[in-house]
N, CA, C and O atoms as a GROMACS GRO file, in nm:
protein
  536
    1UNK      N    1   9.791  -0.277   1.800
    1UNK     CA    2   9.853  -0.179   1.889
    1UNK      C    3   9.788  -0.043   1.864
    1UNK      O    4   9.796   0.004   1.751
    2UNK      N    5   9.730   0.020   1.955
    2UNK     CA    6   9.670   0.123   1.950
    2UNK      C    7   9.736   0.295   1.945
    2UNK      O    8   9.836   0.323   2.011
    3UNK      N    9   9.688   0.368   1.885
    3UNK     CA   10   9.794   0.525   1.897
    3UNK      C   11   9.838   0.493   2.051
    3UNK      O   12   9.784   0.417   2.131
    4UNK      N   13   9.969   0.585   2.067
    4UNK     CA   14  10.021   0.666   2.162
    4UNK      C   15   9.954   0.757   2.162
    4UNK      O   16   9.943   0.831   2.064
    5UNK      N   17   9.871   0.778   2.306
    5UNK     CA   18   9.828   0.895   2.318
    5UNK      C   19   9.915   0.981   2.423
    5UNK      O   20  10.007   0.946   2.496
    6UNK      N   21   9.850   1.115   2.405
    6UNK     CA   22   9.898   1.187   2.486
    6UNK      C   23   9.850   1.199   2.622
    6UNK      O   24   9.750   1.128   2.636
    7UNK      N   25   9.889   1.280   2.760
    7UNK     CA   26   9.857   1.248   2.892
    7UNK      C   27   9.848   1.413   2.908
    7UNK      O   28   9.943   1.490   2.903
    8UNK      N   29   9.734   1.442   2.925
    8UNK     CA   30   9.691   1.602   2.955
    8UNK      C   31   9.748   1.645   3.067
    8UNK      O   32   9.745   1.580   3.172
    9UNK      N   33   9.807   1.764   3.053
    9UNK     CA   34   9.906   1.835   3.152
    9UNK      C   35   9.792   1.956   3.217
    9UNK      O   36   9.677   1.972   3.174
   10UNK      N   37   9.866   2.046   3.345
   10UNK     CA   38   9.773   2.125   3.352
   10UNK      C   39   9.780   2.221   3.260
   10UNK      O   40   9.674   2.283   3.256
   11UNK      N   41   9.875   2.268   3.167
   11UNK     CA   42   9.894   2.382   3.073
   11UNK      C   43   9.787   2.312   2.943
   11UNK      O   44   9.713   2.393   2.889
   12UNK      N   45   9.782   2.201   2.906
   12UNK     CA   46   9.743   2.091   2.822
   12UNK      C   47   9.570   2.087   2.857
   12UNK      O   48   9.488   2.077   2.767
   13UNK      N   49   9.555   2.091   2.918
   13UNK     CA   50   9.405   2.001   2.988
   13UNK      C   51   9.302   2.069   2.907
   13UNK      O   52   9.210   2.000   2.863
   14UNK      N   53   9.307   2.223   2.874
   14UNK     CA   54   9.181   2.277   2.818
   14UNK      C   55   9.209   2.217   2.649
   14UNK      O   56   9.120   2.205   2.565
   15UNK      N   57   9.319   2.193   2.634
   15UNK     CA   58   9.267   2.173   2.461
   15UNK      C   59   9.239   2.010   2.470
   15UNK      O   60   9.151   1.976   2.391
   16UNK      N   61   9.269   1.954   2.510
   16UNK     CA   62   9.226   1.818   2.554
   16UNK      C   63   9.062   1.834   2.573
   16UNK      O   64   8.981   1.829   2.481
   17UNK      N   65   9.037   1.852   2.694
   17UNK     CA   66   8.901   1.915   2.672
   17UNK      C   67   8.803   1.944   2.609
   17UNK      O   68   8.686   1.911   2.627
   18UNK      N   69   8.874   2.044   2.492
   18UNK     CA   70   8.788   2.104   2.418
   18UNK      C   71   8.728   1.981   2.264
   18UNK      O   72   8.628   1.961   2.196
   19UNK      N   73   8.872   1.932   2.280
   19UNK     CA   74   8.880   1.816   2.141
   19UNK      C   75   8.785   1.727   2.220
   19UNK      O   76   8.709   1.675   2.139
   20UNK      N   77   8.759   1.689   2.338
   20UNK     CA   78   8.678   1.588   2.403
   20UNK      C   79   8.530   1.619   2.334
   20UNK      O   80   8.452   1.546   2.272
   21UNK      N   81   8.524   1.732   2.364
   21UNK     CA   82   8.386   1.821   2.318
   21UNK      C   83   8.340   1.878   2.193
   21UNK      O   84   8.245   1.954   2.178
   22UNK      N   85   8.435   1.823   2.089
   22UNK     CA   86   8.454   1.871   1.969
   22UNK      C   87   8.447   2.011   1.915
   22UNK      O   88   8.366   2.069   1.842
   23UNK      N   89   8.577   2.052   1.983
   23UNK     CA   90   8.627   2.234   1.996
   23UNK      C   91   8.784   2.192   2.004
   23UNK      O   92   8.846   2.110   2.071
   24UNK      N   93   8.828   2.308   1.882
   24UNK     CA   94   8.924   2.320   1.867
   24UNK      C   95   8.974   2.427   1.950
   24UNK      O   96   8.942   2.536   1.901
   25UNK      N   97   9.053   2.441   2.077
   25UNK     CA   98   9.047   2.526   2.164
   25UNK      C   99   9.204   2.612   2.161
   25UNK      O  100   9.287   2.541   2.219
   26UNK      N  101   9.246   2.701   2.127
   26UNK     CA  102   9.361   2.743   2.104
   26UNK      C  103   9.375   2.880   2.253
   26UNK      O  104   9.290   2.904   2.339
   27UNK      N  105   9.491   2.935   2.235
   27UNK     CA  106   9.534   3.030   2.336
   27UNK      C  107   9.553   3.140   2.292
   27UNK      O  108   9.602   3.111   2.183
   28UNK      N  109   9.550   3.287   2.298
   28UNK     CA  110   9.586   3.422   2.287
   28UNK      C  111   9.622   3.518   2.382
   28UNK      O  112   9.555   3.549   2.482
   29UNK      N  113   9.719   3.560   2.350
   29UNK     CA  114   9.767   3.687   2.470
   29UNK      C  115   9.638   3.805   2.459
   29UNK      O  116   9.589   3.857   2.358
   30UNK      N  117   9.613   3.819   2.564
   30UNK     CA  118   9.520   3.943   2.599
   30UNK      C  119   9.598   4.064   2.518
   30UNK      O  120   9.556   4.133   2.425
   31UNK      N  121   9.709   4.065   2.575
   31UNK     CA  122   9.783   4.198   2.560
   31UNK      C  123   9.839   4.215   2.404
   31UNK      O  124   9.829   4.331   2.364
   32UNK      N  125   9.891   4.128   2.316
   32UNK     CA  126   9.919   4.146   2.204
   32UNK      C  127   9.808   4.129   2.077
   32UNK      O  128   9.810   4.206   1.981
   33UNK      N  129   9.716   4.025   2.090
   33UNK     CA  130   9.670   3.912   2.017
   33UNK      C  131   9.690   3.798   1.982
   33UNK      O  132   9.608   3.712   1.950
   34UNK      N  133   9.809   3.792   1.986
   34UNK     CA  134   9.902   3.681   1.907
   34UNK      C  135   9.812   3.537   1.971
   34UNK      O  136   9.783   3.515   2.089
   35UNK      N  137   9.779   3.446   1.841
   35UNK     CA  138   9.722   3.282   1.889
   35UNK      C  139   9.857   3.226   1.864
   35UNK      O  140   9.956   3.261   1.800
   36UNK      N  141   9.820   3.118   1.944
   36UNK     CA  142   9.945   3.048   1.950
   36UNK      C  143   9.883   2.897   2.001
   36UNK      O  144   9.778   2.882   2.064
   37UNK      N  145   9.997   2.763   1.946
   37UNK     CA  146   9.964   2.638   1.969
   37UNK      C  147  10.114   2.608   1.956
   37UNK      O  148  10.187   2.684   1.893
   38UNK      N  149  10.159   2.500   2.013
   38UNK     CA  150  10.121   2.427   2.187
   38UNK      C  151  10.061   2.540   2.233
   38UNK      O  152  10.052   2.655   2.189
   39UNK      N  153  10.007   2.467   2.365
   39UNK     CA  154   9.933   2.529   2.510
   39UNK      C  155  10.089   2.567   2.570
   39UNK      O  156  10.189   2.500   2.543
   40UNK      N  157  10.088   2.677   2.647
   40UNK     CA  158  10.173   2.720   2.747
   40UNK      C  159  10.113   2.876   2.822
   40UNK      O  160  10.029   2.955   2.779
   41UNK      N  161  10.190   2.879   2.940
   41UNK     CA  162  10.123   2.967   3.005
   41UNK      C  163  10.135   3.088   3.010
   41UNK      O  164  10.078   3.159   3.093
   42UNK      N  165  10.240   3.141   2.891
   42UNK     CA  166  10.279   3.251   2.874
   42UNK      C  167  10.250   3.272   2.712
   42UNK      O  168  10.239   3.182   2.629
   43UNK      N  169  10.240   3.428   2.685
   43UNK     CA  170  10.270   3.414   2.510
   43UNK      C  171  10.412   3.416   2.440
   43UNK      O  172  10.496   3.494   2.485
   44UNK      N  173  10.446   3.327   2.322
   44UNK     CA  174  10.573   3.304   2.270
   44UNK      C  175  10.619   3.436   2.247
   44UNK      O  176  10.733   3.479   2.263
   45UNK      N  177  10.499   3.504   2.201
   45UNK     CA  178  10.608   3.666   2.114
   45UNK      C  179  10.616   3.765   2.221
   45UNK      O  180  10.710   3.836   2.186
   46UNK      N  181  10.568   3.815   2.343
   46UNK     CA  182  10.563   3.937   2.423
   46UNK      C  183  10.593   3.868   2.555
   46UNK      O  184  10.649   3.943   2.634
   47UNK      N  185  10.568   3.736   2.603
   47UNK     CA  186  10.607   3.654   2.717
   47UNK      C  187  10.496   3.724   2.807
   47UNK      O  188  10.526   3.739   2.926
   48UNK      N  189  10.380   3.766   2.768
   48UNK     CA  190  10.294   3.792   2.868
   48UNK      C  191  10.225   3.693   2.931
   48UNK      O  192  10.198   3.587   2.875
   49UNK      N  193  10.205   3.710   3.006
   49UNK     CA  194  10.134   3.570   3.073
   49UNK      C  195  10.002   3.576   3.130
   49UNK      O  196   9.947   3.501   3.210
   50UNK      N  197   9.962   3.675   3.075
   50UNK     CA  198   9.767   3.742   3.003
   50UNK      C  199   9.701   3.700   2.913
   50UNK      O  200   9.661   3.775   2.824
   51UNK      N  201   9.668   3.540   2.918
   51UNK     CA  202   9.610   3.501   2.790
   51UNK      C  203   9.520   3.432   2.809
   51UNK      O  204   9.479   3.411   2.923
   52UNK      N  205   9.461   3.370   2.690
   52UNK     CA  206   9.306   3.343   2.763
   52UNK      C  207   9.323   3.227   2.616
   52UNK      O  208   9.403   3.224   2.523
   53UNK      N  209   9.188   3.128   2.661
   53UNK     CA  210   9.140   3.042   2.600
   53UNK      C  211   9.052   3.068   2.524
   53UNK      O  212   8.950   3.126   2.561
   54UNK      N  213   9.079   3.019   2.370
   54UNK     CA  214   8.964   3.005   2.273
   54UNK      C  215   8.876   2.974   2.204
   54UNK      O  216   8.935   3.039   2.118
   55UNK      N  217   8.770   2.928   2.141
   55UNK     CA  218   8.754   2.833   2.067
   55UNK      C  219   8.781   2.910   1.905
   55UNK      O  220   8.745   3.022   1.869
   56UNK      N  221   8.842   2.827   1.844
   56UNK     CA  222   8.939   2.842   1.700
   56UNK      C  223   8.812   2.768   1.614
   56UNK      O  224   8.760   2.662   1.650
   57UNK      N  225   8.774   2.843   1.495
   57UNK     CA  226   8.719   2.838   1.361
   57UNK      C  227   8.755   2.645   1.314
   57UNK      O  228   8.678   2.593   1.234
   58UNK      N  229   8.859   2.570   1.366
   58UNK     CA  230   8.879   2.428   1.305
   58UNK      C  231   8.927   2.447   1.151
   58UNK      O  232   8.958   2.352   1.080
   59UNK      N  233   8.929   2.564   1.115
   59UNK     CA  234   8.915   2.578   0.939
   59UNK      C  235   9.097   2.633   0.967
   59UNK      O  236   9.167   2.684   1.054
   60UNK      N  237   9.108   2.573   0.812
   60UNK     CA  238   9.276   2.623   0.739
   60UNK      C  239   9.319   2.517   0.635
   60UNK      O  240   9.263   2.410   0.612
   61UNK      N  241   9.434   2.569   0.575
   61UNK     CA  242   9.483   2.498   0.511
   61UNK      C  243   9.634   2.360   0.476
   61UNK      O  244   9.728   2.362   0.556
   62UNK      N  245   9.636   2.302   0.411
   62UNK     CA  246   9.748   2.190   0.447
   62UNK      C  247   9.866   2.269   0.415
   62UNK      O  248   9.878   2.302   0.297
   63UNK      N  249   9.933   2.296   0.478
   63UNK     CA  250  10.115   2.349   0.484
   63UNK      C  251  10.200   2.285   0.423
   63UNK      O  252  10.270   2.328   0.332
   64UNK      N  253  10.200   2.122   0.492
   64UNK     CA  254  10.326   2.051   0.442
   64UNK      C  255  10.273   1.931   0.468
   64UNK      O  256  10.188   1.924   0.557
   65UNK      N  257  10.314   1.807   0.393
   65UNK     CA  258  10.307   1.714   0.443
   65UNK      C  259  10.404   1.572   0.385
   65UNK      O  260  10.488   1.585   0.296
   66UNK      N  261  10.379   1.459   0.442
   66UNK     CA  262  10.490   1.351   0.404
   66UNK      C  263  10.366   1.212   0.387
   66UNK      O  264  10.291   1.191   0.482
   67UNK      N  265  10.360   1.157   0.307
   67UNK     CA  266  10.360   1.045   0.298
   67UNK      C  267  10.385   0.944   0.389
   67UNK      O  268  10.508   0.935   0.381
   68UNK      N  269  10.351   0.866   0.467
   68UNK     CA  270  10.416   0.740   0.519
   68UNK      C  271  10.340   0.625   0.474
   68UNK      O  272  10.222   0.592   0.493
   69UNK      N  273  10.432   0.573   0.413
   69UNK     CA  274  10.386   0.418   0.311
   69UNK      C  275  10.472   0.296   0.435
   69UNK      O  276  10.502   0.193   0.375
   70UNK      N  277  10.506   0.294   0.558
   70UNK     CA  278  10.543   0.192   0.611
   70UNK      C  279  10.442   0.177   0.709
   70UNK      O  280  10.399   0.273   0.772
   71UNK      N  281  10.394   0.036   0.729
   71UNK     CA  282  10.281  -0.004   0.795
   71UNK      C  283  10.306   0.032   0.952
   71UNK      O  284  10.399  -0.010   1.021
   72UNK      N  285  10.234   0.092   0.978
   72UNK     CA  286  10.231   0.116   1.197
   72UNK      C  287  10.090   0.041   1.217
   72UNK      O  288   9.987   0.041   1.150
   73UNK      N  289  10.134  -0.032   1.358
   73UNK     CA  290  10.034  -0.119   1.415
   73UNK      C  291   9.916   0.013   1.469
   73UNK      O  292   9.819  -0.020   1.537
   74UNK      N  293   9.933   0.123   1.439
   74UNK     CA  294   9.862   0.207   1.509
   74UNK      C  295   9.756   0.267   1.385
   74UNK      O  296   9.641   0.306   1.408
   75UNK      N  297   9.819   0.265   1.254
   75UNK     CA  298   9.756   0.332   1.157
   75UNK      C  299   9.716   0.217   1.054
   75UNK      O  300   9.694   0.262   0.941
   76UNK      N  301   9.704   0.090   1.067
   76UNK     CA  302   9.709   0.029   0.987
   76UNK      C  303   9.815   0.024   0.866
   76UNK      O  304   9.919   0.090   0.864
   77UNK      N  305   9.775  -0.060   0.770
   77UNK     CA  306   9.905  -0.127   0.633
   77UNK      C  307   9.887   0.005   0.537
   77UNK      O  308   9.988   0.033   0.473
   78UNK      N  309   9.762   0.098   0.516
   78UNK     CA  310   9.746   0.179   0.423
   78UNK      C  311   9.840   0.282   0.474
   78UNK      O  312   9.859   0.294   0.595
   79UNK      N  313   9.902   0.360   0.380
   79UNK     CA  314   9.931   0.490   0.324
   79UNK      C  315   9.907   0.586   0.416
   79UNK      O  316   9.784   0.574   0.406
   80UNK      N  317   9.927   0.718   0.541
   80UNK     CA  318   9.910   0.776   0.616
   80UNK      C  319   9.966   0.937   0.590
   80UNK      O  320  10.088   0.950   0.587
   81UNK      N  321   9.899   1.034   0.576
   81UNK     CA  322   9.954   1.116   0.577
   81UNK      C  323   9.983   1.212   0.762
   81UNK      O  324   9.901   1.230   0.852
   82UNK      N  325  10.129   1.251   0.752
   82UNK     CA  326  10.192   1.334   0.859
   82UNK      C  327  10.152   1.457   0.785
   82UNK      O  328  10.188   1.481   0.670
   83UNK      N  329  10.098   1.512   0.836
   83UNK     CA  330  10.075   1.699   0.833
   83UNK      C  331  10.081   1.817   0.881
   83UNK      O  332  10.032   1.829   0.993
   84UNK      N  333  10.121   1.902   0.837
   84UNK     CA  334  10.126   2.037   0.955
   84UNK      C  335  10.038   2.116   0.825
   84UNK      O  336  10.054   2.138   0.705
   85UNK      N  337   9.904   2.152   0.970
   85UNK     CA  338   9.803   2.250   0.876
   85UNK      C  339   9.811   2.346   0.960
   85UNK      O  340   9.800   2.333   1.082
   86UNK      N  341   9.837   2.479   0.882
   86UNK     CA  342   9.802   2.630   0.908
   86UNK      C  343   9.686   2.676   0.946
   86UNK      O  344   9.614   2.722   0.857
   87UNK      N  345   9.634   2.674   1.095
   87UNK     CA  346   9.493   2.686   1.051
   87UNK      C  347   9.482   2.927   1.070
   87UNK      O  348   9.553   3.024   1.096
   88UNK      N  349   9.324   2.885   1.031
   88UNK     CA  350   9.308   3.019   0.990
   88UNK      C  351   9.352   3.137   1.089
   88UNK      O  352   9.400   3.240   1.041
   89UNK      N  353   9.335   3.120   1.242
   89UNK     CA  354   9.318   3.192   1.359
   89UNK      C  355   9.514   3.221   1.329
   89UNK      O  356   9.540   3.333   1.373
   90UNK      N  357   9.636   3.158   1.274
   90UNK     CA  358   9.720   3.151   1.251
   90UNK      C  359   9.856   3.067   1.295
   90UNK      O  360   9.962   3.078   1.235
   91UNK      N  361   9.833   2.970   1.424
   91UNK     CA  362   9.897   2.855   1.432
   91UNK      C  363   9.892   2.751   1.363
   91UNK      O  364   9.796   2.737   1.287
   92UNK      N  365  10.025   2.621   1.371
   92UNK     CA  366  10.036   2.516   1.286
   92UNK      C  367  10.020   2.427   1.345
   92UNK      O  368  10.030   2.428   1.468
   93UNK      N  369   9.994   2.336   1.286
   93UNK     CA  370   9.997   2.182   1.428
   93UNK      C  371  10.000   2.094   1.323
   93UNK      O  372   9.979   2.092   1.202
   94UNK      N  373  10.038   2.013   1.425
   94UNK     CA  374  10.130   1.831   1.302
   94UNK      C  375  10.003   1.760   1.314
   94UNK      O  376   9.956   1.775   1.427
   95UNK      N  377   9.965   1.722   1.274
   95UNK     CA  378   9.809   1.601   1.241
   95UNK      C  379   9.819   1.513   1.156
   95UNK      O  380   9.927   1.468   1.117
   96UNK      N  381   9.690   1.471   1.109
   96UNK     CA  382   9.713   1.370   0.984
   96UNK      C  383   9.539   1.421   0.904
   96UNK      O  384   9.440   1.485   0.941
   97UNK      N  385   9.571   1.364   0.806
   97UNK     CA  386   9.477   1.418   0.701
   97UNK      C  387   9.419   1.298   0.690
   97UNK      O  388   9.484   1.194   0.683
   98UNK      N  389   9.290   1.304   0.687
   98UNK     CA  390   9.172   1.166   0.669
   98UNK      C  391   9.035   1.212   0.582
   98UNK      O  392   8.990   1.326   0.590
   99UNK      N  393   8.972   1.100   0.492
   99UNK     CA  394   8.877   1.153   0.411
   99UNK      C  395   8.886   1.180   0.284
   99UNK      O  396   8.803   1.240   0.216
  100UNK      N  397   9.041   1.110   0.236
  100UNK     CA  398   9.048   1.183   0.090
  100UNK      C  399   9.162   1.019   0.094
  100UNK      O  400   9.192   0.951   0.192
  101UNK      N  401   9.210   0.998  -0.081
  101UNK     CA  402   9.303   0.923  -0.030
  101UNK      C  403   9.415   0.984  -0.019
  101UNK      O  404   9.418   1.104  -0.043
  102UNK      N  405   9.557   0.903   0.029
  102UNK     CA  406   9.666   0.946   0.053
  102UNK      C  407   9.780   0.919  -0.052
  102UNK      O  408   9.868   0.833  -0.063
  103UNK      N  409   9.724   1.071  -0.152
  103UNK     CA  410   9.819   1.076  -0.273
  103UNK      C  411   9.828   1.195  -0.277
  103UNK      O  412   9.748   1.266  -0.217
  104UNK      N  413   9.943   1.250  -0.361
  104UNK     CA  414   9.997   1.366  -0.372
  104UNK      C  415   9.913   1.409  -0.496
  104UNK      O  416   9.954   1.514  -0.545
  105UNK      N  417   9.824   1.363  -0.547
  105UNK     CA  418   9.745   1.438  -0.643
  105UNK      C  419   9.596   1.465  -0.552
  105UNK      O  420   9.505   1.541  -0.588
  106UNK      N  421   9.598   1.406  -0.463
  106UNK     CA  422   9.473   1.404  -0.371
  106UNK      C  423   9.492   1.583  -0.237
  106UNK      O  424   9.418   1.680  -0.223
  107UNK      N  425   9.607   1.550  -0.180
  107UNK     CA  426   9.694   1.607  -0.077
  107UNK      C  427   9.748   1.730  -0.136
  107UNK      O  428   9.870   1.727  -0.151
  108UNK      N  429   9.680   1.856  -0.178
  108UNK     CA  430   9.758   1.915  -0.234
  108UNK      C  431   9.806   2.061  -0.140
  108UNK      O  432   9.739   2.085  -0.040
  109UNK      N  433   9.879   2.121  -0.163
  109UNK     CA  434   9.949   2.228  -0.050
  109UNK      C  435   9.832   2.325  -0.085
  109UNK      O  436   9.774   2.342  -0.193
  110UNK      N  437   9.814   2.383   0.040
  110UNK     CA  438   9.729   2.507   0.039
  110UNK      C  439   9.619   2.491   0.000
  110UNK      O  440   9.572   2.566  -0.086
  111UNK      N  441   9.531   2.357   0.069
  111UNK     CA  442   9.399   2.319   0.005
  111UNK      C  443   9.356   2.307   0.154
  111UNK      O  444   9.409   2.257   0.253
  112UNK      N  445   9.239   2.372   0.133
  112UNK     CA  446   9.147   2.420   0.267
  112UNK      C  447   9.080   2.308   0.367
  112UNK      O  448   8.962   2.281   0.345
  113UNK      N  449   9.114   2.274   0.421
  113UNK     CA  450   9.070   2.184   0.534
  113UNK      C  451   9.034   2.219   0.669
  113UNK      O  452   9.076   2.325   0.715
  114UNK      N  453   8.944   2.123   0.753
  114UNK     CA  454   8.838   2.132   0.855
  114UNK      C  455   8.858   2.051   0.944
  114UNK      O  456   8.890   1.940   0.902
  115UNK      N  457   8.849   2.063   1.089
  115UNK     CA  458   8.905   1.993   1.208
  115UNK      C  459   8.775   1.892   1.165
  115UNK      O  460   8.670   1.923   1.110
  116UNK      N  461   8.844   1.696   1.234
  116UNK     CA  462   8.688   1.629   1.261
  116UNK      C  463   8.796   1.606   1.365
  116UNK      O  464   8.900   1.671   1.352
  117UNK      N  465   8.784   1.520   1.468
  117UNK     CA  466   8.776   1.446   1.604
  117UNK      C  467   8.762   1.282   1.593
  117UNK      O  468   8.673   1.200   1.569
  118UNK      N  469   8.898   1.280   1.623
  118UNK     CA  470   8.858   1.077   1.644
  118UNK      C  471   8.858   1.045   1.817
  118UNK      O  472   8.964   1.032   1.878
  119UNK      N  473   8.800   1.040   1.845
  119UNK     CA  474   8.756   0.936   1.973
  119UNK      C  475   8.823   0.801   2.000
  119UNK      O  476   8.782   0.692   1.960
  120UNK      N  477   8.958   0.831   2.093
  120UNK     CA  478   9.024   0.751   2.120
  120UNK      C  479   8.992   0.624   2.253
  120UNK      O  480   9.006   0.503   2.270
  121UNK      N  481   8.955   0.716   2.306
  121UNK     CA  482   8.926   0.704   2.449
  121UNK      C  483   8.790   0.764   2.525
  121UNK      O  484   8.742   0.859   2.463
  122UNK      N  485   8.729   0.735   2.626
  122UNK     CA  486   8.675   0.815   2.709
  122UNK      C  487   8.741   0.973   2.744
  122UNK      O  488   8.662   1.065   2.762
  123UNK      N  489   8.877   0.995   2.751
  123UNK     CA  490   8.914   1.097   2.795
  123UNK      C  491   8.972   1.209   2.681
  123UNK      O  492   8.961   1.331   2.681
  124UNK      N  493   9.042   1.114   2.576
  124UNK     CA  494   9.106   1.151   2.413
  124UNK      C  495   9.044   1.175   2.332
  124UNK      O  496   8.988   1.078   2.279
  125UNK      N  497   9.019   1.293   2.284
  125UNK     CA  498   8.993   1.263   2.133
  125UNK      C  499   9.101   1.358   1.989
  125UNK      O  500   9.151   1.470   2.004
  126UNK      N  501   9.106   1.299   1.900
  126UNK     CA  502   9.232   1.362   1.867
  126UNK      C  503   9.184   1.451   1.730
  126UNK      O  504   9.108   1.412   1.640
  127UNK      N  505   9.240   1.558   1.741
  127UNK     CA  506   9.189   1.639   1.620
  127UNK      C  507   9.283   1.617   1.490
  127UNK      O  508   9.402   1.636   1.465
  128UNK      N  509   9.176   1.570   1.423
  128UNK     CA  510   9.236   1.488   1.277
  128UNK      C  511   9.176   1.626   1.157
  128UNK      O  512   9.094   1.711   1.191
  129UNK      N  513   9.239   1.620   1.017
  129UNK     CA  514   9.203   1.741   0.943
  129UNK      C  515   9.097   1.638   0.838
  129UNK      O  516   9.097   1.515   0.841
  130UNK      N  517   9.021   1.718   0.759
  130UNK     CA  518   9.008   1.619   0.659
  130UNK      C  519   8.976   1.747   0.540
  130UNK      O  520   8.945   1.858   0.584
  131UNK      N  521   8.984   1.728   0.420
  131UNK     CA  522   8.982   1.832   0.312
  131UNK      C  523   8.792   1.945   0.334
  131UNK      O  524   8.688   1.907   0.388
  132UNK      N  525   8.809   2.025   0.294
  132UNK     CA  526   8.710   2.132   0.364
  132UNK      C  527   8.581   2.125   0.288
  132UNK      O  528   8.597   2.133   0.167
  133UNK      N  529   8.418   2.107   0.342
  133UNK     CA  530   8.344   2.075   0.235
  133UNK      C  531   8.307   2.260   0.142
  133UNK      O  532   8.318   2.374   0.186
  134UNK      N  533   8.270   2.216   0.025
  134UNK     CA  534   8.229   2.272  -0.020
  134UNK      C  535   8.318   2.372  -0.108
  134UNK      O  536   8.265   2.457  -0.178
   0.00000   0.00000   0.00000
């Protein structure tokens, strides 16, 4: 059984897009600065609706994360980490961490990580984190 993917909206479509193209594409109000993730057509903090599309650095660090040790037909029988990484530009987003294993001596908070892209589909590709080189 394959991920649930998501179905690109028109507010949606450019970061879809951008992950197609391997660009992490985020949003900013003209008028304040403020970045912000989800996509929407206004900004969360001033409600301006002057904002523009970006391409975002992919770089930040792991925030929080959980363990999931129960097998999904989507992630396979191994170990999966759920994540919300901070990235640098200053939004969070829920992902999963790949490239390292999935242990809490591996996974550690506030350890610098880098967008890669899995290729779901012709149309999907999903921005996965993996620990930052160097």
């Amino acid at each position: 059984m394959p991920r649930i993917l998501p179905e690109p909206t028109p507010e949606t479509r450019h970061f879809w897009e951008g992950c197609k193209d391997g660009e992490l594409r985020l949003q900013r109000c003209v008028d304040c600065a403020h970045s912000y993730f989800p996509p929407r057509a206004f900004c969360p903090k001033c409600a301006s609706r002057n904002v523009e599309v970006y391409k975002a650095s992919g770089k930040g660090f792991l925030y929080s994360y959980v363990i999931n040790h129960r097998p999904h037909p989507a992630m396979g029988t191994e170990p999966h980490s759920i994540a919300v990484v901070e990235l640098s530009e200053g939004p969070r987003l829920m992902t999963n961490i790949v490239g390292c294993p999935q242990t809490p001596e591996a996974l550690q908070l506030d350890m610098a990580v880098e967008v890669v892209f899995e290729k779901q589909n012709d149309d999907i590709s999903l921005p996965l984190f993996q620990p930052a080189k160097g």
